[in-house]
C-alpha positions as CSV (number, residue, x, y, z in Angstrom):
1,X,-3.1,-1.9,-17.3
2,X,-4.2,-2.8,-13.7
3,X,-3.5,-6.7,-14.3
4,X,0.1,-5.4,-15.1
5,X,0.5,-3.1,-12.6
6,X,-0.2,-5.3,-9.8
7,X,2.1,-7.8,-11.1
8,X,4.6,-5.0,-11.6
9,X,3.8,-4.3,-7.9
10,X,4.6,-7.9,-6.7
11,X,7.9,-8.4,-8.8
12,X,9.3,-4.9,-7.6
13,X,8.3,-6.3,-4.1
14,X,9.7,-9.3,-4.6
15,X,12.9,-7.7,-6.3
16,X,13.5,-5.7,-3.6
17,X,13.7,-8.7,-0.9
18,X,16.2,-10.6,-3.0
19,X,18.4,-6.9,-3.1
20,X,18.1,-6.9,0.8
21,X,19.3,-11.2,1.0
22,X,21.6,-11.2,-1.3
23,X,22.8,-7.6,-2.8
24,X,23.3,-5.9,0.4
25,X,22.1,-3.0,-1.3
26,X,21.6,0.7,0.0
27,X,18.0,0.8,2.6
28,X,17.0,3.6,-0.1
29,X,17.5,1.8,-3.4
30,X,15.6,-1.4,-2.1
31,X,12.4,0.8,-0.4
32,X,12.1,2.7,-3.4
33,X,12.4,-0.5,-5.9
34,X,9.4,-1.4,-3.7
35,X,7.8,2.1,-3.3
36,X,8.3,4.4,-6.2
37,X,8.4,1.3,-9.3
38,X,6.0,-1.4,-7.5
39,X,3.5,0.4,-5.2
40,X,2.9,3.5,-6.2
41,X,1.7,3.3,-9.8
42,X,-0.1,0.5,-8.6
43,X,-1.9,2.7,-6.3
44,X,-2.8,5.6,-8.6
45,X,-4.3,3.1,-11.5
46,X,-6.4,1.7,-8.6
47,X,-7.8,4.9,-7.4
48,X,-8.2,6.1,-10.9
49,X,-10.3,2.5,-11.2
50,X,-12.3,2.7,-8.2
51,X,-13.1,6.9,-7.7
52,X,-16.1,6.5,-10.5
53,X,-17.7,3.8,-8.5
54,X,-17.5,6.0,-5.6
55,X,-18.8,9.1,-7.2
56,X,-21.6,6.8,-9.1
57,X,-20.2,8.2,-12.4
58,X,-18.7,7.8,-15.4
59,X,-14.9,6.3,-16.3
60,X,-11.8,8.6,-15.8
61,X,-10.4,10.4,-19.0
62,X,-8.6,7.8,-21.5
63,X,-5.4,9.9,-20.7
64,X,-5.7,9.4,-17.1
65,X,-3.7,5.7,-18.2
66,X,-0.2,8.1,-18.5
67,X,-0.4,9.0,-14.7
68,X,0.5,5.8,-13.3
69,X,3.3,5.1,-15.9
70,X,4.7,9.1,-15.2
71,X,5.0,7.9,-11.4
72,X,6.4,4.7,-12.8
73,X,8.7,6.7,-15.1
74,X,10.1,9.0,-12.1
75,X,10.6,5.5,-9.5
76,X,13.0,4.2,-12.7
77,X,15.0,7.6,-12.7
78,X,14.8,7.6,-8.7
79,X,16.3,4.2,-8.7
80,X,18.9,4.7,-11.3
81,X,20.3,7.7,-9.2
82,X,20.3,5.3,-6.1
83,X,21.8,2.1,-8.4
84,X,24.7,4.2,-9.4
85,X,25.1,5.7,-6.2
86,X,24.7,9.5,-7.5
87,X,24.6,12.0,-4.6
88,X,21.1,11.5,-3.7
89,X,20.5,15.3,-2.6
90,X,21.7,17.3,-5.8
91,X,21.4,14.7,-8.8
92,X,18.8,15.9,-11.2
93,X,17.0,12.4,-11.3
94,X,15.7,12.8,-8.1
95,X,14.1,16.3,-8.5
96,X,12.8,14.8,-12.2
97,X,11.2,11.5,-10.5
98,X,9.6,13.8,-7.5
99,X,8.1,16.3,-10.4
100,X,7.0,13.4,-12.5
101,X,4.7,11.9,-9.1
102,X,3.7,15.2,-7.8
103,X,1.8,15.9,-11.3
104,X,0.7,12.6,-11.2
105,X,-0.9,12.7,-7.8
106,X,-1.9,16.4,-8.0
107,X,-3.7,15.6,-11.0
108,X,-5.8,12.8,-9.6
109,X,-6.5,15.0,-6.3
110,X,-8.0,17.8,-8.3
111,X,-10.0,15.2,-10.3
112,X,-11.3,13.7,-7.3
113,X,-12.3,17.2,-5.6
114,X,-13.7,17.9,-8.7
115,X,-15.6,14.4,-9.1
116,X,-16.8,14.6,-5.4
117,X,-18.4,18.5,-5.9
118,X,-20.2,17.3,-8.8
119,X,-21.7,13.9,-7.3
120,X,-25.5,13.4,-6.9
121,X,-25.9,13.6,-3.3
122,X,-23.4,12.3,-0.8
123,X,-19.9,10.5,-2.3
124,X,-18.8,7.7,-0.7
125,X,-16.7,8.4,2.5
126,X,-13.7,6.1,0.8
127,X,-13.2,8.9,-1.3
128,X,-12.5,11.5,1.0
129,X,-9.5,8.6,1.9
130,X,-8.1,8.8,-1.5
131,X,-8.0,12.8,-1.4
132,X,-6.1,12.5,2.4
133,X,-4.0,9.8,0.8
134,X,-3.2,11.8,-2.3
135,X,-2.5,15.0,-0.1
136,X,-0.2,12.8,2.0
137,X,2.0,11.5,-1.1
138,X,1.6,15.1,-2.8
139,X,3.3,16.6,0.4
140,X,5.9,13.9,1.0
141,X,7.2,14.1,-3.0
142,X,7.2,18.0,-2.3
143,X,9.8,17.4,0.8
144,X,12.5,16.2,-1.8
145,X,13.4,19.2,-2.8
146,X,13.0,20.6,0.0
147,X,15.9,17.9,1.4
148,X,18.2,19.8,-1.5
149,X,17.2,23.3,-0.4
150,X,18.0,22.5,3.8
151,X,21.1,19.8,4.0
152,X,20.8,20.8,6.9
153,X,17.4,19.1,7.8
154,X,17.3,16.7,6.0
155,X,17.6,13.6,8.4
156,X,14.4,15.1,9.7
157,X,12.9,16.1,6.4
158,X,13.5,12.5,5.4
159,X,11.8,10.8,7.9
160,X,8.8,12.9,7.3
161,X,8.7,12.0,3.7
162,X,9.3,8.5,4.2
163,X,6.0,8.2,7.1
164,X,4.1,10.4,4.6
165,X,4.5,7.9,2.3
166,X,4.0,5.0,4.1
167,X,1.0,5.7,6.6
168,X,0.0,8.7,4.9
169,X,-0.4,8.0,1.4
170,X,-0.2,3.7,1.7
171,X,-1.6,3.6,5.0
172,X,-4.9,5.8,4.5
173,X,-5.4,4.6,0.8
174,X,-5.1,0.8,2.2
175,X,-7.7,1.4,5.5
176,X,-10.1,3.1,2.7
177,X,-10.3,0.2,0.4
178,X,-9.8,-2.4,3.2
179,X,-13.2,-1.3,4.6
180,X,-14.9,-2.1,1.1
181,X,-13.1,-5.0,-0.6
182,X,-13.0,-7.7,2.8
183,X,-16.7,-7.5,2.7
184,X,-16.9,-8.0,-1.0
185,X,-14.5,-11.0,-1.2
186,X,-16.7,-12.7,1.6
187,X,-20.0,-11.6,-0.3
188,X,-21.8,-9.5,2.7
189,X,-21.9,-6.9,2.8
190,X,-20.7,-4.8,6.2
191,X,-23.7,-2.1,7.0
192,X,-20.8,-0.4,9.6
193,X,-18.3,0.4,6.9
194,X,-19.4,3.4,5.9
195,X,-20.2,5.1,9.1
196,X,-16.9,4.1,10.4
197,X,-15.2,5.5,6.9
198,X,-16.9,8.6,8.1
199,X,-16.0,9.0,11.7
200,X,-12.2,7.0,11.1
201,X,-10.5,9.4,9.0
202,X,-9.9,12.3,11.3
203,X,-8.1,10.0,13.5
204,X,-6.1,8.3,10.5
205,X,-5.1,11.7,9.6
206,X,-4.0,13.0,12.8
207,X,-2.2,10.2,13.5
208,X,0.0,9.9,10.0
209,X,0.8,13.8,10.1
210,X,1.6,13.2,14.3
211,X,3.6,10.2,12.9
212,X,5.3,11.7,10.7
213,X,6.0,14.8,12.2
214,X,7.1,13.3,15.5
215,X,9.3,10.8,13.8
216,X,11.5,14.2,12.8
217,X,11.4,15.8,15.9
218,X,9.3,14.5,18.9
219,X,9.0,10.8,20.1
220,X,6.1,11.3,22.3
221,X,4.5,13.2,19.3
222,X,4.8,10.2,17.1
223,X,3.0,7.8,19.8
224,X,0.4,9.9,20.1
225,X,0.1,9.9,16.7
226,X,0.5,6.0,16.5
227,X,-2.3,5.5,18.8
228,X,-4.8,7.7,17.3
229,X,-4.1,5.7,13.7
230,X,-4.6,2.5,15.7
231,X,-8.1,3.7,16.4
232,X,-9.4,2.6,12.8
233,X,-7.6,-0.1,12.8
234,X,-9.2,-1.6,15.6
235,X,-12.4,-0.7,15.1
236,X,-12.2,-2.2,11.3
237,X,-10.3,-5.6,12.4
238,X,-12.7,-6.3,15.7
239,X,-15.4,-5.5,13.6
240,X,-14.7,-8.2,11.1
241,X,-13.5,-10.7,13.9
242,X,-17.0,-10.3,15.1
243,X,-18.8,-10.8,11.7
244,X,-16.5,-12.5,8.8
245,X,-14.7,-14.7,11.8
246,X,-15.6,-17.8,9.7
247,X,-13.9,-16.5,6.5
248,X,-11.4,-14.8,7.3
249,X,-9.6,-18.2,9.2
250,X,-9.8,-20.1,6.2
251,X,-6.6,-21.1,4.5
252,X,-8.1,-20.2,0.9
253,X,-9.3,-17.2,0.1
254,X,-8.6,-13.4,-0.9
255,X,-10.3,-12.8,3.0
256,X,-7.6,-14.6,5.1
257,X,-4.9,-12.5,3.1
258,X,-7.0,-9.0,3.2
259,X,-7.3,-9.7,7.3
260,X,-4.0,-10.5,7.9
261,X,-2.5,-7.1,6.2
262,X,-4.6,-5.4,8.5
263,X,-3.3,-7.7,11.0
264,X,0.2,-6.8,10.1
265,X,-0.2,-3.2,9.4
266,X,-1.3,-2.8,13.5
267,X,2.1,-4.9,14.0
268,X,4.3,-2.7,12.2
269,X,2.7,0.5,14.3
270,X,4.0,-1.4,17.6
271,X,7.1,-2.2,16.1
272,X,7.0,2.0,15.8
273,X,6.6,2.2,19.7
274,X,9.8,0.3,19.9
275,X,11.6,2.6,17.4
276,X,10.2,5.6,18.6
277,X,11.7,4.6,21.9
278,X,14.8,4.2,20.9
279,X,14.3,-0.3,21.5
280,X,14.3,-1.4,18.1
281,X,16.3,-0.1,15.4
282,X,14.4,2.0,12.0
283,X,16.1,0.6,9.3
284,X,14.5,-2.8,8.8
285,X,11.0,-0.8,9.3
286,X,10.6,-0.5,5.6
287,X,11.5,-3.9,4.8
288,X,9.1,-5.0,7.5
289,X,6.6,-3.0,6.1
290,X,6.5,-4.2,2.7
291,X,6.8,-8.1,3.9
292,X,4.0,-8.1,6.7
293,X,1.6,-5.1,4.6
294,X,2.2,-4.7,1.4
295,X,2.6,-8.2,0.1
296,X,-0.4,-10.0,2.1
297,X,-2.6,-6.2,1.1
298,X,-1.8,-6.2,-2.8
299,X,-2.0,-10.8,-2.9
300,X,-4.6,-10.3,-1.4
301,X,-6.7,-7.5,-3.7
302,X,-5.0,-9.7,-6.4
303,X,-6.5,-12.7,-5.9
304,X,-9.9,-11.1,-5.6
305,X,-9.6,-8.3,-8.4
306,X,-7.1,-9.6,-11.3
307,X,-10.4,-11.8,-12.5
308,X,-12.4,-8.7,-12.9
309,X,-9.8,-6.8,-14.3
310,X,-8.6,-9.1,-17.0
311,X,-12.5,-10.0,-17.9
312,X,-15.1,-7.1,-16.8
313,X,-18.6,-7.1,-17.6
314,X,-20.7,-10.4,-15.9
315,X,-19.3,-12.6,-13.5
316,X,-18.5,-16.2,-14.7
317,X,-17.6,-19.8,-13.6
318,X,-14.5,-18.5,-15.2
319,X,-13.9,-15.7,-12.5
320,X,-14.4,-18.2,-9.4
321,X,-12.2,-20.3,-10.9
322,X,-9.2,-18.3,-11.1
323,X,-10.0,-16.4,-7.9
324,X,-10.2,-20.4,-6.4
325,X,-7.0,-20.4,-7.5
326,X,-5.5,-17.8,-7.0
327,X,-7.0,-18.0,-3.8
328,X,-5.4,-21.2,-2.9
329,X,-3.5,-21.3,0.2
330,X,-3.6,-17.8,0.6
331,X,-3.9,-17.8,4.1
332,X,-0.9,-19.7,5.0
333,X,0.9,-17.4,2.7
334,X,0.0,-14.1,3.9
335,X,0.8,-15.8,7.4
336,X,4.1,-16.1,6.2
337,X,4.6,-13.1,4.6
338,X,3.2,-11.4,8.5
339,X,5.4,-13.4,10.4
340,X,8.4,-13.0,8.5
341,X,7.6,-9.4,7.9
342,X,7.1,-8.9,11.8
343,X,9.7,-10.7,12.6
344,X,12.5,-8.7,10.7
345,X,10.8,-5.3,12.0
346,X,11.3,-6.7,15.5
347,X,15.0,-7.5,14.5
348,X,15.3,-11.3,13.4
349,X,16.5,-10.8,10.1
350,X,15.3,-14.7,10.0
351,X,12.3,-13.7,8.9
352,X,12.8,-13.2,5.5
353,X,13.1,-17.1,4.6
354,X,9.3,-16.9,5.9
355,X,8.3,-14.2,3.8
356,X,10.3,-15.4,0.7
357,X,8.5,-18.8,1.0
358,X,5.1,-17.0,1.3
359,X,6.2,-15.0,-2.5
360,X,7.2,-18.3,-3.8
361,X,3.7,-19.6,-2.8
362,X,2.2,-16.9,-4.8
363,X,4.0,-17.1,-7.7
364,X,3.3,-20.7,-7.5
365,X,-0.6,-19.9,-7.9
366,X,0.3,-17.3,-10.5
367,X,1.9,-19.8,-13.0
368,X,-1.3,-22.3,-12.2
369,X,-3.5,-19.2,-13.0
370,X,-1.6,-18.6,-16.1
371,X,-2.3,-21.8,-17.3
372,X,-6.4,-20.8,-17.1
373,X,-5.4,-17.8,-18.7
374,X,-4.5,-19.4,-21.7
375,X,-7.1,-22.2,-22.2
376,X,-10.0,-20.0,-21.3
């Protein structure tokens, strides 16, 4: 399901571009194309893959494969409300598709408390990031009916949901697995990730709920918050300037792309100074987001993962040689998809040629990979 998923992921992506260029379609139907049907399921199969090797345990329950496809099921009925332009706050969809992620999410959360009280000394410290990032997404589904309930609020109770979702669920999920996966596709190991894992995520937290909360109602609330989330940022990309330099400038490589959506990601929260300020308008954020994040973060784990995923058990010369190419040019891509993605957050709309040549480079090494695929 994974190999699908992140495909899925990249299509919806993808799709969602090509309704910004050329549909002119609503800012709400194209971020939750991206959101609710790409990035989301992909994101709960990939916790639901990686909590046992946190925990040092066995494989989630066989059911647990219904989870991802519920959150997928509630981002189609989400969409279709948006796609036929059905009022937004009252249509049933919506309320349906929040209901259908909520017990998707709060399912996985309660697994993973569970999983975490049960573990043979210490858990890893990534998985107290999945349990923020799960509260985050749990709290921002819960706003939408909440938006029904207040009409009144709900420009503010909007923007909460939407920075919930974004720093606090994509955000705190991506720094968690960030910190692990970089150092595994350069094959050291990083001896500091887990003691900054440990001492990041209070600041990561802070600053998505100060984020998200200030975004609603208090400008200087949401810098604070912005600079308290750079903190693990920072100390996660300086850290890997000072030890993976090498790999992470090559032009191949799962690494450069990995880097680079960390790269991005501290872009996007500058580009928030400027909206928070009233400099730079919020409504190509999201766009920026997915562009200069999203697309370099999921490529990225792609290119390193899908080999694993489509054939676990013992690594072969057939693994490096999809991840090779897979791999291929992937720094020059994800420097597109950055650049481009920066680019339209910072108000050159321009900057989606960039990011739509970086897709096609990807899809490019997809149909090459295929080809392996099917003479393997």
């Amino acid at each position: 399901m994974l190999p699908l998923l992140a495909i899925n992921a990249i299509a919806m992506m993808t799709g969602s571009l090509g309704l910004w260029l050329f549909a002119a379609s609503s800012p709400q139907l194209t971020a939750h194309v991206a959101f609710a049907l790409g990035i989301m399921p992909l994101i709960l199969a990939a916790v639901i893959y990686f909590v046992p090797v946190l925990t040092r345990g066995s494989g989630a329950p066989r059911w647990f494969v219904i989870l991802p496809i519920a959150a997928w099921a509630g981002g189609l009925f989400i969409n279709a409300a948006f796609a036929l332009a059905l009022p937004a706050a009252s249509h049933v969809a919506v309320h349906l598709a929040a209901l259908l992620a909520s017990v998707a999410a709060l399912t996985l959360l309660v697994w993973i408390a569970r999983r975490a009280g049960r573990t043979l000394g210490k858990p890893h410290p990534g998985l107290h990031w999945y349990l923020a990032a799960l509260f985050f997404l749990s709290a921002g589904l819960l706003i939408v009916p909440a938006m029904s309930l207040w009409p009144e609020h709900r420009a503010a109770l909007r923007l909460i949901h939407l920075h919930a979702n974004l720093l606090g669920f994509v955000g705190l999920t991506a720094i968690g697995t960030l910190q692990v996966l970089l150092p595994t596709a350069v094959g050291h190991a990083d001896k500091a990730a887990v003691s900054r894992l440990t001492q990041d995520l209070k600041f990561a937290v802070t600053g998505a709920a100060l984020i998200a909360t200030g975004a609603a109602w208090s400008a200087p609330l949401a810098i604070i918050g912005a600079i308290l989330f750079l903190i693990p940022l920072v100390r996660m990309g300086s850290r890997w300037a000072a030890v993976f330099f090498d790999q992470i400038g090559r032009l191949h490589g799962a690494a450069a792309s990995l880097s680079l959506a960390c790269f991005g990601l501290v872009g996007m929260i500058f580009a928030g100074f400027g909206h928070a300020s009233a400099y730079l308008e919020g409504r190509a954020a999201v766009t920026g987001f997915i562009l200069s994040v999203l697309l370099p973060l999921v490529t990225g784990a792609a290119t390193q993962l899908l080999p694993v995923w489509l054939r676990p058990g013992r690594q072969e010369v057939w693994h490096d040689r999809l991840r090779e190419t897979l791999g291929r040019w992937s720094g020059l891509r994800a420097l597109l998809l950055v650049a481009g993605g920066l680019a339209v957050a910072f108000g050159r709309n321009e900057g989606l040629w960039l990011a739509a040549a970086g897709i096609l480079m990807f899809a490019a090494a997809l149909l090459t990979s295929a080809r392996l695929w099917r003479h393997s």
